[in-house]
C-alpha positions as CSV (number, residue, x, y, z in Angstrom):
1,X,-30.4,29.0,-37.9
2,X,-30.4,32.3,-39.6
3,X,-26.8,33.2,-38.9
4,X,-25.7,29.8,-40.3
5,X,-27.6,30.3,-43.3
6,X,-26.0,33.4,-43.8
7,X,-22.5,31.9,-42.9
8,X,-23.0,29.3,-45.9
9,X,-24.2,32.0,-48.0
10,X,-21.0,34.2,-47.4
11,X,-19.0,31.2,-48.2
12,X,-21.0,30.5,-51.5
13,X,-19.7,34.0,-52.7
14,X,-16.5,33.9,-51.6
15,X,-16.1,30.5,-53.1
16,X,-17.3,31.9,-55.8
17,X,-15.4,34.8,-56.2
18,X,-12.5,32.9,-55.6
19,X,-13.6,30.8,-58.8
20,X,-14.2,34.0,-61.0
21,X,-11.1,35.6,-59.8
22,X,-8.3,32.6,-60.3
23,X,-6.9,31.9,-63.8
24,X,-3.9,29.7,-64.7
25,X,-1.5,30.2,-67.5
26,X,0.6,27.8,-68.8
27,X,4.4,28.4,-69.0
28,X,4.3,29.5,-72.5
29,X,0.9,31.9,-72.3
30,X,0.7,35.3,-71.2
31,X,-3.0,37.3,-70.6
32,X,-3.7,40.7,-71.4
33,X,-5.4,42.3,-68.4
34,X,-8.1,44.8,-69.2
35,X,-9.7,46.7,-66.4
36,X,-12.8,48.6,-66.8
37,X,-11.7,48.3,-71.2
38,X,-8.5,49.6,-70.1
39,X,-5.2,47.8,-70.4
40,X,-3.0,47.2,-67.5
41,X,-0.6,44.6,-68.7
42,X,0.4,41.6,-69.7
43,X,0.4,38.6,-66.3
44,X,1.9,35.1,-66.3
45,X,2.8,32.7,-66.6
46,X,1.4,30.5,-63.5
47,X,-1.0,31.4,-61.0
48,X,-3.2,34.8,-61.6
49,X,-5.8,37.1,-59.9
50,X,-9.0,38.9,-61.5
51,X,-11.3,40.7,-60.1
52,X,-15.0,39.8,-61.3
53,X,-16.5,41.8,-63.5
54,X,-14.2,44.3,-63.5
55,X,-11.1,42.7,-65.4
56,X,-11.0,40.6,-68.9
57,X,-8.4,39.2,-70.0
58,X,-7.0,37.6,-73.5
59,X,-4.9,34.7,-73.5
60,X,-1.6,35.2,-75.9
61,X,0.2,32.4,-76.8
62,X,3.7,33.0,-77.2
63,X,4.9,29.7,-79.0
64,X,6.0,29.7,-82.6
65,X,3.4,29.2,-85.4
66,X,3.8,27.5,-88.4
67,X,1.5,29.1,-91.1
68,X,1.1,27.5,-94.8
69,X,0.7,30.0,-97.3
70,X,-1.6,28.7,-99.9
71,X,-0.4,28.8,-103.2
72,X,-0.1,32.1,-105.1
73,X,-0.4,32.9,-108.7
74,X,2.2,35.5,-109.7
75,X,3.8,36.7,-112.6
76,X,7.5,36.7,-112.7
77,X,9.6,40.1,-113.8
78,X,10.1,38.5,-117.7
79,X,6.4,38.0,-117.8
80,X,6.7,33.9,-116.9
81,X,3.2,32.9,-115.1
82,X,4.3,31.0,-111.4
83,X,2.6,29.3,-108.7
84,X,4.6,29.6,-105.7
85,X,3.7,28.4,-101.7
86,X,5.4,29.1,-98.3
87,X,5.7,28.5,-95.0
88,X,6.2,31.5,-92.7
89,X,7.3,30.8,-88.7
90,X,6.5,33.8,-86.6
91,X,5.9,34.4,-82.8
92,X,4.3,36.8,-80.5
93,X,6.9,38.6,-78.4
94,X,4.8,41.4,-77.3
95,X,0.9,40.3,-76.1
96,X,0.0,44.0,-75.3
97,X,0.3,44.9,-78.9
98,X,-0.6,41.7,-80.3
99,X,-4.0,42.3,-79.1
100,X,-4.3,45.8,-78.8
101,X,-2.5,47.2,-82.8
102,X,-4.3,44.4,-84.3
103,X,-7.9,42.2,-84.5
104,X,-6.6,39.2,-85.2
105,X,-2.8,39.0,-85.6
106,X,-2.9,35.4,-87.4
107,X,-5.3,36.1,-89.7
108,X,-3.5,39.6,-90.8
109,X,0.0,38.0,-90.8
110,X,-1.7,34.8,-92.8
111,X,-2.6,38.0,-95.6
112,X,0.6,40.1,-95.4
113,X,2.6,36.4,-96.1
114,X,0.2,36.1,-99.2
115,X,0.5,39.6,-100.8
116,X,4.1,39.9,-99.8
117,X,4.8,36.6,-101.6
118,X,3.1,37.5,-104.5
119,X,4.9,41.1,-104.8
120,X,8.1,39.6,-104.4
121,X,7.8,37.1,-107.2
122,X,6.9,40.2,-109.6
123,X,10.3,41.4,-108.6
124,X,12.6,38.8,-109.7
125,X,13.1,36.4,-112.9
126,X,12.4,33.3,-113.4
127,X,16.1,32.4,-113.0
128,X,16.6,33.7,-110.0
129,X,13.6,32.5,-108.4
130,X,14.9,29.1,-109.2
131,X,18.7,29.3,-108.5
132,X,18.6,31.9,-105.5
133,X,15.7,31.2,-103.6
134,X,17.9,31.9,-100.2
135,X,18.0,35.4,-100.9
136,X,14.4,35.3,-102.1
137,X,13.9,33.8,-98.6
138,X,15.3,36.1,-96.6
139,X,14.0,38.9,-98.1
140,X,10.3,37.8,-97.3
141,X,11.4,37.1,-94.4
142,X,13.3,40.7,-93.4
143,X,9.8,42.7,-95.4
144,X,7.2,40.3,-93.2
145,X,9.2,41.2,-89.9
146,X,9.2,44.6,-90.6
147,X,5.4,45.1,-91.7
148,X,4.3,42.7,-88.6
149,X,7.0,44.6,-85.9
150,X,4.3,47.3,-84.9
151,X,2.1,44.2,-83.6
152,X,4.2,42.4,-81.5
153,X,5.1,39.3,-83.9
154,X,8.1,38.4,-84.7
155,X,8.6,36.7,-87.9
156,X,12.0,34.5,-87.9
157,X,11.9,32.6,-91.0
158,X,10.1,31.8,-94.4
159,X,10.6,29.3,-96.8
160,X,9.6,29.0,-100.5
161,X,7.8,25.6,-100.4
162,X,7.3,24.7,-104.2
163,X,7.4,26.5,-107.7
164,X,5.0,25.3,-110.1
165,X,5.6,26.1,-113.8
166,X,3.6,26.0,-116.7
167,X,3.9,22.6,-118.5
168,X,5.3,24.7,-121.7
169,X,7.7,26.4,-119.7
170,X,8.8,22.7,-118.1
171,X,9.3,21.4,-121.4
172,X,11.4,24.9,-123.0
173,X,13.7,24.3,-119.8
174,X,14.3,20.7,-120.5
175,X,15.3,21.1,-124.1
176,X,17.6,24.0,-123.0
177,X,19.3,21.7,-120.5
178,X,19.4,18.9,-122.8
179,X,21.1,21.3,-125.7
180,X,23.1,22.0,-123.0
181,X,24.4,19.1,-121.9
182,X,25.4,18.4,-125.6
183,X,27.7,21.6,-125.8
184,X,29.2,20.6,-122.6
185,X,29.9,16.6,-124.0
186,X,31.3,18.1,-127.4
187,X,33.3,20.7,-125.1
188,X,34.8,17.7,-123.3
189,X,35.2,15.9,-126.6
190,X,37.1,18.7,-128.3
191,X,39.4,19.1,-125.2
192,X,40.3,15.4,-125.3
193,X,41.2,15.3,-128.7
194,X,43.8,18.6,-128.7
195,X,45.4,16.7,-125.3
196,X,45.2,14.0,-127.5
197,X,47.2,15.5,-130.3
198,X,49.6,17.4,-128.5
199,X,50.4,13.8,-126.8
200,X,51.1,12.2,-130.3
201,X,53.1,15.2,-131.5
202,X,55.7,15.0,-128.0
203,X,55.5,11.0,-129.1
204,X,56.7,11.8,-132.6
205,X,59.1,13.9,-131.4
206,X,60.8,11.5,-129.2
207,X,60.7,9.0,-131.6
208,X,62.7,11.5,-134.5
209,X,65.1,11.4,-132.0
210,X,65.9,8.3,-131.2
211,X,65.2,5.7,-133.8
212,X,65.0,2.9,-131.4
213,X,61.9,4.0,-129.6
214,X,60.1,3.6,-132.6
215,X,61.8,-0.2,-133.4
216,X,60.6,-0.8,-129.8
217,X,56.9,0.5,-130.5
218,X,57.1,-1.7,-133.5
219,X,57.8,-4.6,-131.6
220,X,55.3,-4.6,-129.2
221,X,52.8,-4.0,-132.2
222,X,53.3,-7.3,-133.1
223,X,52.7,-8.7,-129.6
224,X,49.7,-7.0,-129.9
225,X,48.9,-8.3,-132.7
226,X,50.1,-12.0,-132.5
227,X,48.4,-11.9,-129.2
228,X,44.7,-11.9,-130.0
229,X,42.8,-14.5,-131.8
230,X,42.8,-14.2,-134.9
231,X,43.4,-15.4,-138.5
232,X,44.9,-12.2,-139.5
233,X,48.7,-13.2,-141.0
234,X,51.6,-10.4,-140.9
235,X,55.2,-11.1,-142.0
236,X,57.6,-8.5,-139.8
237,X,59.8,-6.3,-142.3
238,X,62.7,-4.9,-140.7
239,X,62.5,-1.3,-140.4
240,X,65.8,-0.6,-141.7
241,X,64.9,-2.0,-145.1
242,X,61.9,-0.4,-144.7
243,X,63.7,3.1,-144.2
244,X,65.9,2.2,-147.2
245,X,62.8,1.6,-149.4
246,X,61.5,5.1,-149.0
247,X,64.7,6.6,-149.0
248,X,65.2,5.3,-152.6
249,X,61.9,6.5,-153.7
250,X,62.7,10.0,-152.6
């Protein structure tokens, strides 16, 4: 009875210790062994060993993270007040240094993406925040990679969300496009008319020339004319006695 007791009691604790000692990682987690506060490495994924007591170890997770950056109040290099928000995607690539350079790697990248943000905006005008944001973008993205590198994140891409302006500003940049828009019509306006003229000075031309384009032009004139409906009454004077009437007043 005794030794039977003891039997079930030796297979309590190595049941047990199987228990303590077993951990499963998922295909895209990695743990950070420590043994005796010591690091030994980074295990996984799949099926792992432990032993009790002696080893802790950290679960990493090695997917990509999507992290918001709240909005950010900055002021732009010509002194224009902003609010800017991102989005910064990142990833651990090394779990030893993830957990061992750094407490708590999303919290510290979450304040790097916010202070970087805000010192980048102070470095560019409002014009250029507006019409290059791709180059703003990747240059976030090359300064967050490079501050977060020591800790084993990787930081692939960052996006400038939304750009909120001061409702004076908003209205100053929608009379400038407006004004504008108006050189641009008169532009247009000015060009037609000088294609215009040059058009009617080749016509007169051709017409000195030859006589007959011009009886022709004066012809269809009155088809024009006799063509709509009207009340309007013309009597057709031949051009020749026409051309004979100013010639005799000159």
């Amino acid at each position: 009875m005794f030794i039977q007791s003891g039997f079930m009691l030796f297979a309590f604790l190595i049941g047990a210790f199987i228990l303590m000692s077993v951990r499963v990682l998922n295909e895209y987690e990695r743990g950070v062994i420590f043994r005796l506060g010591r690091v030994i490495g980074a295990k996984g994924p799949g099926l792992i060993l432990l032993l009790p007591i002696i080893d802790k170890m950290v679960r990493v997770d090695l997917r990509t993270v999507t992290l918001d950056v709240p909005a950010q109040d900055a002021i732009t290099r010509d002194n224009v007040t902003v609010k800017v928000n991102a989005v910064v995607y990142f990833r651990v690539v090394d779990p030893n240094r993830a957990v061992i350079e750094v407490e708590n790697f999303l919290l510290a990248t979450s304040k790097l993406a916010q202070t970087t943000l805000r010192s980048v905006m102070g470095q560019v005008e409002l014009d250029e925040l507006l019409a290059a944001r791709e180059t703003i973008n990747h240059k976030l993205q090359a300064i967050l990679d490079t501050q977060t590198e020591p800790w084993g994140v990787k930081v692939s891409n960052v996006e400038v969300k939304q750009i909120d302006l001061p409702a004076e500003m908003q209205r100053a940049m929608a009379k400038q496009a407006e004004a504008e828009r108006e050189r641009r019509a008169k532009v247009i306006a000015a060009e037609a008319e000088y294609e215009a003229s040059k058009k009617l000075a080749e016509a007169a031309t051709v017409m000195a020339a030859n006589p007959v384009t011009l009886q022709l032009r004066y012809l269809q004139t009155m088809v024009e004319i006799s063509s709509e409906h009207n009340t309007t009454t013309f009597l057709p004077i031949p051009i020749d006695l026409m051309k004979g009437l100013f010639q005799g007043k000159g």
